[in-house]
C-alpha positions in Angstrom: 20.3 48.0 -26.0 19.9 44.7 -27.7 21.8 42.9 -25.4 20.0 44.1 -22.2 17.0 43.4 -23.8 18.1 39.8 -25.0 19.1 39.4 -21.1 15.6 41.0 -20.2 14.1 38.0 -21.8 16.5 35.8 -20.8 15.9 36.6 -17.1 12.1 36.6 -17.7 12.3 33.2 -19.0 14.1 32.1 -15.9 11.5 33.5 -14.0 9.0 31.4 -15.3 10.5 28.3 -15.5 11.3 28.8 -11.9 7.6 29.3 -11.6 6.4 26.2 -12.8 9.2 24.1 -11.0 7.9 25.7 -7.9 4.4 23.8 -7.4 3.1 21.0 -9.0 -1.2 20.0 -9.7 -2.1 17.9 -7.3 -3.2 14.6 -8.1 -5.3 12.5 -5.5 -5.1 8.9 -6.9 -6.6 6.1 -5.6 -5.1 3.7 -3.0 -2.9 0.2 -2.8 -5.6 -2.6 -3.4 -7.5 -3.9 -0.5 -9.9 -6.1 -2.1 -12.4 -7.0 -4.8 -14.9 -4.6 -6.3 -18.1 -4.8 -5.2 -21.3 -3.0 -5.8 -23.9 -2.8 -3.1 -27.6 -1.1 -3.3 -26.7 2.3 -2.9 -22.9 2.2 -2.8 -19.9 0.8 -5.3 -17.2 -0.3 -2.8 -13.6 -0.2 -5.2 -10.5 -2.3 -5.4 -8.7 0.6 -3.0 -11.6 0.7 -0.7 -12.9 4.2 -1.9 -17.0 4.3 -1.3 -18.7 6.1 -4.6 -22.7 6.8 -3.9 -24.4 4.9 -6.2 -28.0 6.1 -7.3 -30.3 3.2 -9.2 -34.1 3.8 -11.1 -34.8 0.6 -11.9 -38.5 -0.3 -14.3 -40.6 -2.0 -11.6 -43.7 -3.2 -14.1 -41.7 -4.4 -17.0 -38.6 -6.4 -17.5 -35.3 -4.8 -18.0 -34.6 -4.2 -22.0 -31.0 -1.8 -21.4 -29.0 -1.0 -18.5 -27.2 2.4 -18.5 -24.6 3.3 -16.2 -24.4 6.9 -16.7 -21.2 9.3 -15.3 -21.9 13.2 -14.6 -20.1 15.9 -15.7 -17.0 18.5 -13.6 -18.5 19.4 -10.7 -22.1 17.5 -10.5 -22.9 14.2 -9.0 -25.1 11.3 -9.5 -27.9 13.4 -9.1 -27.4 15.0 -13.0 -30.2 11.8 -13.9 -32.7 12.5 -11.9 -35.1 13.4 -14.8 -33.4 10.6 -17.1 -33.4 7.7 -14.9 -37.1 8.5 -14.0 -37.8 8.4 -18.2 -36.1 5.8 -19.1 -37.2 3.0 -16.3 -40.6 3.8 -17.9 -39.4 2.9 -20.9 -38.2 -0.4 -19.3 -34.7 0.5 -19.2 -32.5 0.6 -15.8 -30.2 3.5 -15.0 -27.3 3.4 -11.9 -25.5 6.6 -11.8 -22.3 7.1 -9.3 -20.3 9.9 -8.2 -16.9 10.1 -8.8 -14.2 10.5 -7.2 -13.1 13.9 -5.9 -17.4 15.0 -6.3 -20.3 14.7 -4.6 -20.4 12.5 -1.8 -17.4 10.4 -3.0 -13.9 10.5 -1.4 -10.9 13.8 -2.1 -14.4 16.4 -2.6 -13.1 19.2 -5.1 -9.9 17.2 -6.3 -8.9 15.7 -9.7 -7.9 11.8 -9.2 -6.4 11.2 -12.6 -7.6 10.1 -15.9 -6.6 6.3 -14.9 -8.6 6.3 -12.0 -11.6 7.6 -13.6 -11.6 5.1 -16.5 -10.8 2.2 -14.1 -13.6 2.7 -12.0 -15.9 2.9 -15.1 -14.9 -0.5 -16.3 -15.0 -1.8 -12.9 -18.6 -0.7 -12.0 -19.8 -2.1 -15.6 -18.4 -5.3 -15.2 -20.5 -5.4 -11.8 -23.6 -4.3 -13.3 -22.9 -7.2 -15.9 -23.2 -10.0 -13.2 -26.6 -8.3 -12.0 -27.7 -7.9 -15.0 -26.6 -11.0 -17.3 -27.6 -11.3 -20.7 -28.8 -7.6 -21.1 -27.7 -4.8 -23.4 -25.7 -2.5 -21.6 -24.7 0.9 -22.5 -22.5 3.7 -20.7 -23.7 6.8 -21.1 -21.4 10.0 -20.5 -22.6 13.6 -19.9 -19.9 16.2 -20.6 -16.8 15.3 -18.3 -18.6 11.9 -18.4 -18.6 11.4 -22.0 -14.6 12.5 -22.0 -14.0 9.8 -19.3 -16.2 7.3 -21.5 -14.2 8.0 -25.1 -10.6 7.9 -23.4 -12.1 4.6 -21.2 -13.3 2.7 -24.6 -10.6 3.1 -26.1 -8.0 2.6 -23.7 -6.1 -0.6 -22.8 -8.7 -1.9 -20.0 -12.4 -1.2 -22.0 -15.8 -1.4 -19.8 -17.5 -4.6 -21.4 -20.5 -2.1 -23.2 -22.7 -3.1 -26.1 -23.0 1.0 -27.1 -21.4 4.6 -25.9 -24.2 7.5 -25.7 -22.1 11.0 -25.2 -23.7 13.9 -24.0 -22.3 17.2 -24.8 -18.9 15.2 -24.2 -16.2 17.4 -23.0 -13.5 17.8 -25.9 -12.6 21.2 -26.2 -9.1 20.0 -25.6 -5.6 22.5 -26.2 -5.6 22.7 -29.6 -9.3 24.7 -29.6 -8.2 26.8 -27.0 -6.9 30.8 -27.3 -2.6 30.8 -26.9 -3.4 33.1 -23.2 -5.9 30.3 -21.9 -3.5 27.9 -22.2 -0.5 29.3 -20.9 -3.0 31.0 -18.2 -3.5 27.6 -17.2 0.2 25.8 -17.2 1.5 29.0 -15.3 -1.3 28.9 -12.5 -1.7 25.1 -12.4 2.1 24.7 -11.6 2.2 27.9 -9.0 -0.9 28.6 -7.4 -2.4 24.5 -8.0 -4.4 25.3 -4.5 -6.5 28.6 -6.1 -9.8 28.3 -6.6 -11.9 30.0 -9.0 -15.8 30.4 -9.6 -16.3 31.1 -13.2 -19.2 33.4 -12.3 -17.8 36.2 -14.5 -18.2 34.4 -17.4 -21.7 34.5 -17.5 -22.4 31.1 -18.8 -26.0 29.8 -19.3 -25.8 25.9 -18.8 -29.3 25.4 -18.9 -32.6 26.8 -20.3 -34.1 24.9 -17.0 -33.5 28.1 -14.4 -35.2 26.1 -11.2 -33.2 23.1 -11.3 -29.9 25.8 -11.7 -30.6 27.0 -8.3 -31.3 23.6 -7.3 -27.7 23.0 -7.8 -26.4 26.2 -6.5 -28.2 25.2 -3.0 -26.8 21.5 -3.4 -23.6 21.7 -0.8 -22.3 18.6 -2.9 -21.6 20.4 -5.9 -18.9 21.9 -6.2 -18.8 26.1 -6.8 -15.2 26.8 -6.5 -12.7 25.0 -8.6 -9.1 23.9 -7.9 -7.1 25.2 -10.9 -5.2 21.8 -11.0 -8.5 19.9 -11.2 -9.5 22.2 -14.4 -5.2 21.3 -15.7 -6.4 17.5 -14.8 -10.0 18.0 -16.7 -8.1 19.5 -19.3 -5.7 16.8 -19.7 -8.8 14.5 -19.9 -10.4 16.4 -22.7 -7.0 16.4 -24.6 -7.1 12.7 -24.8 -10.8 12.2 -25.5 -10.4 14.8 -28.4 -7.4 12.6 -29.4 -8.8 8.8 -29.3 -12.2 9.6 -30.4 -11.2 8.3 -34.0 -10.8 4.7 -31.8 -14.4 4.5 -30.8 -15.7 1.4 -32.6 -18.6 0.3 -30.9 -22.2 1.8 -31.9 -22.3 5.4 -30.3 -24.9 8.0 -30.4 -24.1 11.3 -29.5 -26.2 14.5 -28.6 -25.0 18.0 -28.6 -27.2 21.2 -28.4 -26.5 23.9 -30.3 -27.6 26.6 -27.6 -24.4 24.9 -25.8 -21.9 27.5 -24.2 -19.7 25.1 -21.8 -18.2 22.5 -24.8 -17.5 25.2 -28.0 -19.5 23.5 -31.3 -15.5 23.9 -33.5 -13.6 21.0 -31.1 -17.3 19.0 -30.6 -17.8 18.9 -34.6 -14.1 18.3 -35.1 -14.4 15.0 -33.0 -17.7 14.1 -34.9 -15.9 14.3 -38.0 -12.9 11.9 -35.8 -15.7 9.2 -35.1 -16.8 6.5 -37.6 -19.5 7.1 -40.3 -21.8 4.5 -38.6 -21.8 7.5 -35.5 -25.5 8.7 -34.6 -25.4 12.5 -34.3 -28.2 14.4 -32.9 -28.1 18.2 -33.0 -30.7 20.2 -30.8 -31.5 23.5 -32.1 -33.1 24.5 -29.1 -31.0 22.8 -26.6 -27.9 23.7 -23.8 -25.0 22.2 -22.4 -27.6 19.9 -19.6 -29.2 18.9 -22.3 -30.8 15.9 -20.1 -32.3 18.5 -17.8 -33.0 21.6 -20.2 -36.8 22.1 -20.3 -37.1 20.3 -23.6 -34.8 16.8 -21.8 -37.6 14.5 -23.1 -36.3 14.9 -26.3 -33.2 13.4 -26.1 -34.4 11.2 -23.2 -36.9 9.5 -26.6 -33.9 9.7 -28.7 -31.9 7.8 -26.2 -34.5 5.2 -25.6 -35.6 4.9 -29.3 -31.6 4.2 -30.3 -31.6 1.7 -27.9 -34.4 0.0 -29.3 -32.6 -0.1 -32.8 -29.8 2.0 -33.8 -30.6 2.2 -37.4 -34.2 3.9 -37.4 -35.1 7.6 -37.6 -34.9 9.1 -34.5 -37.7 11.3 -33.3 -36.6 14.4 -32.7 -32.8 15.4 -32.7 -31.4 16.5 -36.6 -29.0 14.8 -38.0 -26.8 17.2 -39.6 -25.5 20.7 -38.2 -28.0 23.7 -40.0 
């Protein structure tokens, strides 16, 4: 009995590993190099050619304090800073937002082009922004998969040239926070069935307190509904190494998490807070969700944002500072 249940096992093991031979995520990197970045009004042009929509809300009856480049989170597009870029070019400061690759209107909709790409095209776009903008404090500012790409981007081998890092309910909840079955659900579909996609509406996640602006997005064809299980694997690769090198983020960072947040888990976010280095702003939002930046109370981080900016040391208006 115990040796056909030893081959039992045996043969099931075989199974699997035959499994995940069988299919591999896809990856949709970007191209050989066909010229020099370049950004244009409403479009960043990259080194392999790929077009990324570039959306811009610029102060018009002030000088330019702060530039932001800000990247949006899995799924979304440059249209997540709608309501931020409209605050914060009040408050004289400029925001340019881009989609990614693989969402929106940017090249491979609905697949994952790779950590590297992501992070390159970061730095890239922030150097452009530097020769418009010369002389002026720049910050990147990331919003969930946004702020994953910005952590692994700063403290890679090829940083954006920043002044500051603001991270928005940044995606971390990497492996080591996730249940033993959601992990191996993931390797075994990821490697057999990379091409399945999956909605998540069973889950019944709230994102957002801010209900009209969530069917906005459901009636947005750009955003993407359906997920590619190897672009969640990719995603999750992402967050792995964001949860990882978070301990490397030097420069001054602020970061904003609400605790009504049910799409980043508060046990892997306060576990990289506690990574980061003591001169780290933290701003907790007792009555705030994962969109923090478009909740119905956004003008509270918005004026956290813009007051940090002004001087990273002071009391901040509204955000706490410790978890309660």
């Amino acid at each position: 009995m115990r040796r056909r249940r030893h081959i039992s096992i045996m043969g099931l093991l075989v199974v699997i590993l035959l499994l995940l031979s069988a299919c591999l995520p896809v990856v949709n990197p970007p191209g050989k190099t066909v010229g020099e970045p370049r950004l244009e009004p409403e479009r960043f042009i990259t080194a392999d050619g790929a077009v990324l929509p570039v959306r811009s809300w610029l102060p018009v009856d002030r000088p330019i304090m702060a530039v932001i480049v800000a990247l949006h989170g899995f799924n979304d597009r440059n249209t997540a800073f709608t309501y931020t870029g409209a605050y914060l070019n009040r408050q004289g400061i400029a925001c340019y937002a881009y989609d990614q690759r693989g969402f929106g209107a940017a090249p491979g909709h609905g697949l994952w082009s790779g950590s590297e790409a992501y992070t390159n095209d970061l730095t890239s776009f922030v150097r452009e922004l530097r020769k418009r903008h010369p002389g002026i404090p720049l910050y990147a500012l990331g919003e969930s998969m946004g702020g994953a790409i910005t952590i692994v981007a700063m403290t890679g081998s090829n940083p954006p040239p920043v002044d500051g890092v603001i991270l928005v309910a940044p995606a971390v909840w990497a492996r080591e926070s996730m249940p033993w079955y959601q992990r191996w659900l993931l390797a075994v579909t990821s490697h057999t069935l990379p091409w399945l996609e999956l909605t998540g509406k069973s889950l019944k996640i709230k994102p957002s307190d801010n209900i009209e602006m969530l069917r906005d997005l459901g009636r947005d064809p750009l955003i993407i509904k359906a997920t590619r299980v190897d672009a969640m694997y990719g995603l999750t690769n992402l967050m792995d190494a964001a949860l990882a090198q978070s301990a490397r983020l030097q420069l001054p960072t602020l970061v904003l998490y609400g605790k009504n947040d049910q799409v980043i888990p508060k046990e892997p976010t306060l576990k990289m807070m506690d990574k980061m280095p003591e001169t780290t702003r933290k701003l907790f939002y007792d009555d705030g969700y994962h969109m923090l930046l478009r909740d119905l109370q956004r003008e509270k981080p918005m004026a956290d944002i813009a007051a940090w900016i002004t001087d990273h040391g002071k009391p901040l208006p509204y955000g706490r500072e410790t978890w309660q």
